[in-house]
Backbone as XML, in Angstrom:
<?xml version="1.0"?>
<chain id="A" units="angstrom">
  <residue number="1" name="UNK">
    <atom name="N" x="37.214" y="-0.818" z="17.882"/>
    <atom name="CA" x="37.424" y="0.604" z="17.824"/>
    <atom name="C" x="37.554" y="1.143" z="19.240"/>
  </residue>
  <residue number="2" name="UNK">
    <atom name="N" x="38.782" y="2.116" z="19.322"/>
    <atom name="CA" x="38.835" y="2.428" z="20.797"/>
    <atom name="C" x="37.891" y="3.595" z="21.264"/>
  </residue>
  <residue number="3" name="UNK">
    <atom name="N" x="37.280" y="3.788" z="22.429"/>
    <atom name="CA" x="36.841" y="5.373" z="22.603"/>
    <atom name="C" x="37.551" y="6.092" z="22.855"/>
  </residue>
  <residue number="4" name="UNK">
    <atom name="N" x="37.401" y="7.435" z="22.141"/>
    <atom name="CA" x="38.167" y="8.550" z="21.893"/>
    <atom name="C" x="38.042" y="9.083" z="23.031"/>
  </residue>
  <residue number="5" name="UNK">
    <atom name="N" x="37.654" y="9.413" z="23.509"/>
    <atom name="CA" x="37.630" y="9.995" z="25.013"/>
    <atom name="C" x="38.427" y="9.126" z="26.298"/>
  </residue>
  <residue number="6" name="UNK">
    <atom name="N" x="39.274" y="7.656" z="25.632"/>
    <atom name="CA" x="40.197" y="7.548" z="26.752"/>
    <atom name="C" x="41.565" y="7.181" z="26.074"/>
  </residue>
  <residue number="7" name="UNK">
    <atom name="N" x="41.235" y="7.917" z="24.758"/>
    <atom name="CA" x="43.115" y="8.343" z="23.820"/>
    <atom name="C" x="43.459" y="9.237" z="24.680"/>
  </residue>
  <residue number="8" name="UNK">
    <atom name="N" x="45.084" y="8.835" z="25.316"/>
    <atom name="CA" x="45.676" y="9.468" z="25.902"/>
    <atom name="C" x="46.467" y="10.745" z="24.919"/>
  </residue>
  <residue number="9" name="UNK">
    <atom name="N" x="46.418" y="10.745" z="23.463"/>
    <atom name="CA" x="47.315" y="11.586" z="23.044"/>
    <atom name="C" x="46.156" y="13.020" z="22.588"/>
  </residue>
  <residue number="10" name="UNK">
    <atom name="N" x="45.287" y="12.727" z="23.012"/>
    <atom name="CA" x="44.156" y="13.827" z="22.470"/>
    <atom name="C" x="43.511" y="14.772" z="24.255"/>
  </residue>
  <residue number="11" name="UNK">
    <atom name="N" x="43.623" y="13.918" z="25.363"/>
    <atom name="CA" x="43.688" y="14.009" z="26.526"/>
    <atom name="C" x="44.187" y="15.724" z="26.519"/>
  </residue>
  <residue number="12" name="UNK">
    <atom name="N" x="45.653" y="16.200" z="26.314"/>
    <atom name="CA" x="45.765" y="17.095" z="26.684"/>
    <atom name="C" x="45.769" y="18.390" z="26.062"/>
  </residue>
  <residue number="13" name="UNK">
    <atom name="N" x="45.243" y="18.458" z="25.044"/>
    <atom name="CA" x="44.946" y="19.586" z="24.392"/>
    <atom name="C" x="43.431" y="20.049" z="24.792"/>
  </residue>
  <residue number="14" name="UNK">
    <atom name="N" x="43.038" y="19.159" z="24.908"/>
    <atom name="CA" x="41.665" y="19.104" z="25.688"/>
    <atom name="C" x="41.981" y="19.978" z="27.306"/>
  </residue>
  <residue number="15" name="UNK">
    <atom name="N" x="42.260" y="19.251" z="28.024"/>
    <atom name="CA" x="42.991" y="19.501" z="29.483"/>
    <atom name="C" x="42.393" y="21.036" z="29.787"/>
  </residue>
  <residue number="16" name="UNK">
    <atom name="N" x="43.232" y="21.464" z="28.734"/>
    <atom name="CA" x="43.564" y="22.971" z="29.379"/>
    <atom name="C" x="42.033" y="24.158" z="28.874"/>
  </residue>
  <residue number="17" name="UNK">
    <atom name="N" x="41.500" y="24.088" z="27.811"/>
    <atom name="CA" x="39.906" y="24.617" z="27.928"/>
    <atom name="C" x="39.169" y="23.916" z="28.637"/>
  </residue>
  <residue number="18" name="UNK">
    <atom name="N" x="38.947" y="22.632" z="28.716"/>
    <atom name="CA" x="38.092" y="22.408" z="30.085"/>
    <atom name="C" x="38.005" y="23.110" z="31.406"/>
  </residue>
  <residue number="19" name="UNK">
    <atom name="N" x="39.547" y="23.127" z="31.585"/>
    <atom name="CA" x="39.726" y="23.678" z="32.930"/>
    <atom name="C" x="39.626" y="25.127" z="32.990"/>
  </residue>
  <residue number="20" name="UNK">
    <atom name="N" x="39.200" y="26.089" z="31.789"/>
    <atom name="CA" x="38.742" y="26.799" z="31.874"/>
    <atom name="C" x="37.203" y="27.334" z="32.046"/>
  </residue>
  <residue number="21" name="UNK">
    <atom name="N" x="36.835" y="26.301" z="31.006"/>
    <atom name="CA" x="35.750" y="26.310" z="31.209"/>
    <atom name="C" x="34.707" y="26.194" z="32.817"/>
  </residue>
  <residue number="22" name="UNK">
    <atom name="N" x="35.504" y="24.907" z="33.498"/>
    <atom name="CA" x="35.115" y="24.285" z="34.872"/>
    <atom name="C" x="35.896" y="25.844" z="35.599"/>
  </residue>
  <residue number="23" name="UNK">
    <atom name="N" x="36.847" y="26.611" z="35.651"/>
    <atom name="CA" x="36.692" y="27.689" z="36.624"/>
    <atom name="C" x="35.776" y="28.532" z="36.500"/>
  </residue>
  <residue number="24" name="UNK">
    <atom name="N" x="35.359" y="28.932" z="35.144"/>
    <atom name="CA" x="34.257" y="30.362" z="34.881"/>
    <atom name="C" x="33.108" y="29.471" z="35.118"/>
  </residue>
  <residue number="25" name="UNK">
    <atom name="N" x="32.827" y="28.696" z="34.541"/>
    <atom name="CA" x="31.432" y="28.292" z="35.310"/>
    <atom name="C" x="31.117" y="28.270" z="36.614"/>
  </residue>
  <residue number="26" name="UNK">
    <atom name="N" x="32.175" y="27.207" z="37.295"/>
    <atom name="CA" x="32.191" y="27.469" z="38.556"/>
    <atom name="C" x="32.046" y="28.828" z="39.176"/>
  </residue>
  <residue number="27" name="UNK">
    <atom name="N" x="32.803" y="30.137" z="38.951"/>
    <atom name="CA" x="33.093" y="31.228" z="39.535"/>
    <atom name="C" x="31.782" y="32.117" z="38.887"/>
  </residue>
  <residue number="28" name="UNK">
    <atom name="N" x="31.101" y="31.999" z="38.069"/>
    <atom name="CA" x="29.960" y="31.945" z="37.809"/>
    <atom name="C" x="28.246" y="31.699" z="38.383"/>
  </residue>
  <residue number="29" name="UNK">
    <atom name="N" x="28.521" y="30.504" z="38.879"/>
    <atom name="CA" x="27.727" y="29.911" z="39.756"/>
    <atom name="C" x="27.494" y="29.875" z="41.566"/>
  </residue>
  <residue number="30" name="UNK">
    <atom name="N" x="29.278" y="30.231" z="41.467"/>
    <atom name="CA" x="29.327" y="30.462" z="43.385"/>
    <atom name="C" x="29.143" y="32.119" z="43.459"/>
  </residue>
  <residue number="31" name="UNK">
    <atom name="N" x="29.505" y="33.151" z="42.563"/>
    <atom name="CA" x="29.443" y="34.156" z="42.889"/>
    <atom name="C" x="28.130" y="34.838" z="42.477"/>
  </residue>
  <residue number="32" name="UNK">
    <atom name="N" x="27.428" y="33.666" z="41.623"/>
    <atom name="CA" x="26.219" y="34.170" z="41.140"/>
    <atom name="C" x="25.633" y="34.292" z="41.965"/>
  </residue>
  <residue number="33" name="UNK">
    <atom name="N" x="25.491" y="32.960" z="42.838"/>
    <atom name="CA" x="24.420" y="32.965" z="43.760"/>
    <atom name="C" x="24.511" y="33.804" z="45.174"/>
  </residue>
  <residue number="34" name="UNK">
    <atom name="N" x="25.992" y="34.044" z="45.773"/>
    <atom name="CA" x="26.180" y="35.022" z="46.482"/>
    <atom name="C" x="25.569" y="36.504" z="45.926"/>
  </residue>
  <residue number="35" name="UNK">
    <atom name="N" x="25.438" y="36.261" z="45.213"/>
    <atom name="CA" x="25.112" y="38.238" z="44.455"/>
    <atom name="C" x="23.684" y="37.772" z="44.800"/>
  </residue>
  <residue number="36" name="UNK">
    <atom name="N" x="22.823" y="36.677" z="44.192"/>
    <atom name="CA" x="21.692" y="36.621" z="44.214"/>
    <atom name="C" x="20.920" y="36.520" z="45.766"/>
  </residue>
  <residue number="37" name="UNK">
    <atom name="N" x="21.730" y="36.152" z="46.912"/>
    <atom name="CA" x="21.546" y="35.780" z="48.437"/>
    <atom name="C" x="21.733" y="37.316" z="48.918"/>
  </residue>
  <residue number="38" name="UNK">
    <atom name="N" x="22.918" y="37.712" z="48.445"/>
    <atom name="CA" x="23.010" y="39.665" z="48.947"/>
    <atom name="C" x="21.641" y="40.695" z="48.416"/>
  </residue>
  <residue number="39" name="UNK">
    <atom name="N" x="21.306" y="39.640" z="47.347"/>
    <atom name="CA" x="19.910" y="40.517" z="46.484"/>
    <atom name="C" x="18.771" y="40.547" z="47.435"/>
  </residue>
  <residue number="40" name="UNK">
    <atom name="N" x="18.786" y="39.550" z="47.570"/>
    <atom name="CA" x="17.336" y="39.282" z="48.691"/>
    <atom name="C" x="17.312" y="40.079" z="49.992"/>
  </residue>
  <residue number="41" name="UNK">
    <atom name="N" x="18.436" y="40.283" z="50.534"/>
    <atom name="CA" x="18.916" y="40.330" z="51.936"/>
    <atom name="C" x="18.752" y="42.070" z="51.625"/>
  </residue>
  <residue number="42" name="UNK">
    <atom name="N" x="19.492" y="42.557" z="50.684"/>
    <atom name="CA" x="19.397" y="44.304" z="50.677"/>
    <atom name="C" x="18.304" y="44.647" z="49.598"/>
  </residue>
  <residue number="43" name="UNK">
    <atom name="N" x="17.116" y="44.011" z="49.103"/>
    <atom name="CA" x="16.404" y="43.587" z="47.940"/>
    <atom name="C" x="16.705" y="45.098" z="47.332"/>
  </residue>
  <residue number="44" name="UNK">
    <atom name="N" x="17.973" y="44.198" z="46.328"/>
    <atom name="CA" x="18.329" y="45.241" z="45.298"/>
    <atom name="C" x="17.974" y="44.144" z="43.823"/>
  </residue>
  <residue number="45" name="UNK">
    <atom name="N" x="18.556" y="44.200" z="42.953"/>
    <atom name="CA" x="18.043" y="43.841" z="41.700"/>
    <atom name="C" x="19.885" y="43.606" z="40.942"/>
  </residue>
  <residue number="46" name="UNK">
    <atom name="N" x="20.485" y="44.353" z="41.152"/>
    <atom name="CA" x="22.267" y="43.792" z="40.491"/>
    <atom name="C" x="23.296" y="43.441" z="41.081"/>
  </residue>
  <residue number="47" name="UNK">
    <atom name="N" x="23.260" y="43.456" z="42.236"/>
    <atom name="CA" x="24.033" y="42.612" z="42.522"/>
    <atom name="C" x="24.306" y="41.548" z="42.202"/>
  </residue>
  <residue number="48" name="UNK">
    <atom name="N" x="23.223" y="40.697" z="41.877"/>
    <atom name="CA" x="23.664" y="39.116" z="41.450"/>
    <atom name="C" x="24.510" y="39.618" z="39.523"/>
  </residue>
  <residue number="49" name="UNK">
    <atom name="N" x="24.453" y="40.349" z="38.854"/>
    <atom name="CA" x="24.986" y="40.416" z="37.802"/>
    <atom name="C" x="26.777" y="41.000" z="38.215"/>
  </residue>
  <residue number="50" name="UNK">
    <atom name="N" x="27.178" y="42.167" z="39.292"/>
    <atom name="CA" x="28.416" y="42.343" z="39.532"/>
    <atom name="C" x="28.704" y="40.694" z="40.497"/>
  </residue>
  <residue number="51" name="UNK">
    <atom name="N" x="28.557" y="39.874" z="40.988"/>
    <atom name="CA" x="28.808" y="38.653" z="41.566"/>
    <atom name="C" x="29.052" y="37.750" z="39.952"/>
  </residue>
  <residue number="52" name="UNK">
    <atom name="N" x="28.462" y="37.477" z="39.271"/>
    <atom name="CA" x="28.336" y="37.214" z="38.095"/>
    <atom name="C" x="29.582" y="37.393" z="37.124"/>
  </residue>
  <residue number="53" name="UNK">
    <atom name="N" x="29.988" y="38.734" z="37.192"/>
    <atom name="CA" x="31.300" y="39.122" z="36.581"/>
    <atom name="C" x="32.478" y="38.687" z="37.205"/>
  </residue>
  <residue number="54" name="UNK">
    <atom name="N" x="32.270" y="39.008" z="38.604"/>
    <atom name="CA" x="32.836" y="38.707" z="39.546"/>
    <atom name="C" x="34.029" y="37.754" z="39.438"/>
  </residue>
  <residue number="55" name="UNK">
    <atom name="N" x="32.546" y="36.448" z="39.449"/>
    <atom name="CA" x="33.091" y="34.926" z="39.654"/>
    <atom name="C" x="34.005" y="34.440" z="38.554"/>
  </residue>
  <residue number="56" name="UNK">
    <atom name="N" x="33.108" y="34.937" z="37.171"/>
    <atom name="CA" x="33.294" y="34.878" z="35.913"/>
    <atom name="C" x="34.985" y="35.365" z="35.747"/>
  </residue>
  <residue number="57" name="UNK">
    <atom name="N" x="35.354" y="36.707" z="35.936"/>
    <atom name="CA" x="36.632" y="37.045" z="36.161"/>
    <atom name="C" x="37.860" y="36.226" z="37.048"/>
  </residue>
  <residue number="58" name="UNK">
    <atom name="N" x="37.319" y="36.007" z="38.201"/>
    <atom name="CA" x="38.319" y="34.951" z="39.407"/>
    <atom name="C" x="38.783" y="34.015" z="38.857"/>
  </residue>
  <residue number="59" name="UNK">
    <atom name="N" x="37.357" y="33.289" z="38.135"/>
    <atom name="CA" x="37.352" y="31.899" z="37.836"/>
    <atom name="C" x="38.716" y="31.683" z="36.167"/>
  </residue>
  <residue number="60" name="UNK">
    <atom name="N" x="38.177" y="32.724" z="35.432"/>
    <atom name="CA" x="39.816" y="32.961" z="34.635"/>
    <atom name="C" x="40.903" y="33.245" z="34.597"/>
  </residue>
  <residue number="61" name="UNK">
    <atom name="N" x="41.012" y="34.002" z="35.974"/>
    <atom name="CA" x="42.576" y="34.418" z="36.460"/>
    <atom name="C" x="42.850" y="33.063" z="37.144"/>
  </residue>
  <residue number="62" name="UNK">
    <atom name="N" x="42.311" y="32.405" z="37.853"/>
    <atom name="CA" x="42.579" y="30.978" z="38.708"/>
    <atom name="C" x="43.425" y="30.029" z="37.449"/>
  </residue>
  <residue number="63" name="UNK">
    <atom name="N" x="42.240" y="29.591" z="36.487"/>
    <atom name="CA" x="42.186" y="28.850" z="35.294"/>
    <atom name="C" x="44.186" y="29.445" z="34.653"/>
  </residue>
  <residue number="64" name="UNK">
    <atom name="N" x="44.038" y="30.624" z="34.310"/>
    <atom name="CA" x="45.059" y="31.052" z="33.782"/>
    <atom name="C" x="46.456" y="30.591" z="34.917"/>
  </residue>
  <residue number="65" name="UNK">
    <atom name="N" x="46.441" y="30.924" z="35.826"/>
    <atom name="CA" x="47.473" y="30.945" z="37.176"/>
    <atom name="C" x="47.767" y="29.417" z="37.208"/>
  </residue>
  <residue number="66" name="UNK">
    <atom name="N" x="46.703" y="28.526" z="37.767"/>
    <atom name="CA" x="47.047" y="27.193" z="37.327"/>
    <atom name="C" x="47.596" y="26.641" z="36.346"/>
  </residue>
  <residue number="67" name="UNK">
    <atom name="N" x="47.089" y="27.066" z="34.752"/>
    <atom name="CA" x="47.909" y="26.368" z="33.713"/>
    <atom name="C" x="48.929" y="26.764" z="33.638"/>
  </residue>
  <residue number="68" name="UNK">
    <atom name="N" x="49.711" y="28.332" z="34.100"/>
    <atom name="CA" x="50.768" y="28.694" z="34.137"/>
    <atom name="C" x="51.686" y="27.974" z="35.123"/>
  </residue>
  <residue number="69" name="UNK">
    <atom name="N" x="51.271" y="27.745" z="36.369"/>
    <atom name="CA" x="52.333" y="27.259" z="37.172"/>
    <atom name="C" x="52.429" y="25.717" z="36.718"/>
  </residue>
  <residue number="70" name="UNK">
    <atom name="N" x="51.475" y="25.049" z="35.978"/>
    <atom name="CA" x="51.741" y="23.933" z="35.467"/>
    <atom name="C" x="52.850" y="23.374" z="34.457"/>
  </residue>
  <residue number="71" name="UNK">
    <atom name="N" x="53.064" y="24.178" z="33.348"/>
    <atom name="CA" x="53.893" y="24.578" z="32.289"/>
    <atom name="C" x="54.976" y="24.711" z="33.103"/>
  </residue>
  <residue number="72" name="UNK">
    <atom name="N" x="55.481" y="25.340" z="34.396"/>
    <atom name="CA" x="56.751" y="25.668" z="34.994"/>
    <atom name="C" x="57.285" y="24.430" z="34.941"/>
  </residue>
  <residue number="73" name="UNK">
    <atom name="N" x="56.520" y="22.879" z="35.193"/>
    <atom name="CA" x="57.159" y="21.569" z="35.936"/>
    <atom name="C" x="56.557" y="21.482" z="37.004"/>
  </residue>
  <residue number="74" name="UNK">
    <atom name="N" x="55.801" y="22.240" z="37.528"/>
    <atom name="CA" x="54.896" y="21.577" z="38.879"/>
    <atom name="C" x="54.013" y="20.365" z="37.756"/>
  </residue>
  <residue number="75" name="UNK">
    <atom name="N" x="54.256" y="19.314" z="39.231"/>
    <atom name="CA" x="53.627" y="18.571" z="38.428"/>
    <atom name="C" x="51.999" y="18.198" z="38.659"/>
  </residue>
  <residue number="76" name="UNK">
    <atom name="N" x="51.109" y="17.852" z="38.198"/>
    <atom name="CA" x="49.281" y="17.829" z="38.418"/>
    <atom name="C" x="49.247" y="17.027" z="39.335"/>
  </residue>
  <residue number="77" name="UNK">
    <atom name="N" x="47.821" y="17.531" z="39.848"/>
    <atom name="CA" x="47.748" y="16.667" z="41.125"/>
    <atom name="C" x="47.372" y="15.084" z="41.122"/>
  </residue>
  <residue number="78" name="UNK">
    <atom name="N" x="47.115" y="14.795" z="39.325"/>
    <atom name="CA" x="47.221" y="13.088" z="39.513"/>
    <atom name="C" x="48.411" y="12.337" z="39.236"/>
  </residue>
  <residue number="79" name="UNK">
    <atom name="N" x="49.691" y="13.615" z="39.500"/>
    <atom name="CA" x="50.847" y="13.029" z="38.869"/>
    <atom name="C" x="51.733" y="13.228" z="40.169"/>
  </residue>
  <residue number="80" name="UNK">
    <atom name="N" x="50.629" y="13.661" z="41.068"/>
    <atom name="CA" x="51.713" y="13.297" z="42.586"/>
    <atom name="C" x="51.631" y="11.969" z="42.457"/>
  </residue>
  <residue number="81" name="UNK">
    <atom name="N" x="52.857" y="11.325" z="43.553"/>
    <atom name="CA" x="53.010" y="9.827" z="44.241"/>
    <atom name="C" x="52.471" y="10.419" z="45.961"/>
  </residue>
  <residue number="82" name="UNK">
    <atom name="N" x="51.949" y="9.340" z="45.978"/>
    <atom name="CA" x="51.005" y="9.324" z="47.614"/>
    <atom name="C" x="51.868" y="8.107" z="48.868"/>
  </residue>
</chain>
């Protein structure tokens, strides 16, 4: 039995929510903690929640912008030749 997780025909439907997922988290986590480092520094209390939205927002316009210019024919970066 093969593992499903290295079927290439299931690979890319997958692809593209991951990589959403991996920007909002990410943009999540870097802007969280900037909000939370500005918190300390001006000891306010929300900033780390507008950093939060922040990241959260970036990180889906990125996600979105990438899969779009992907779809054009740019091709992914494991489908350059080196």
């Amino acid at each position: 039995m093969e593992n499903p997780e290295m079927d290439p025909s299931q690979a890319p439907s997958q692809a593209p929510v991951r990589e959403y997922v991996n920007y909002i988290v990410g943009g999540l986590l870097a802007w969280g903690l900037i909000g939370w480092g500005l918190d300390l520094l001006l000891d306010t209390r929300w900033i780390v929640f507008l950093g939060a939205l922040l990241g959260a927002t970036a990180g889906l316009f990125l996600a979105r912008h990438h899969l779009r210019h992907r779809r054009r024919g740019f091709p992914r970066s494991d489908e350059i030749d080196h």
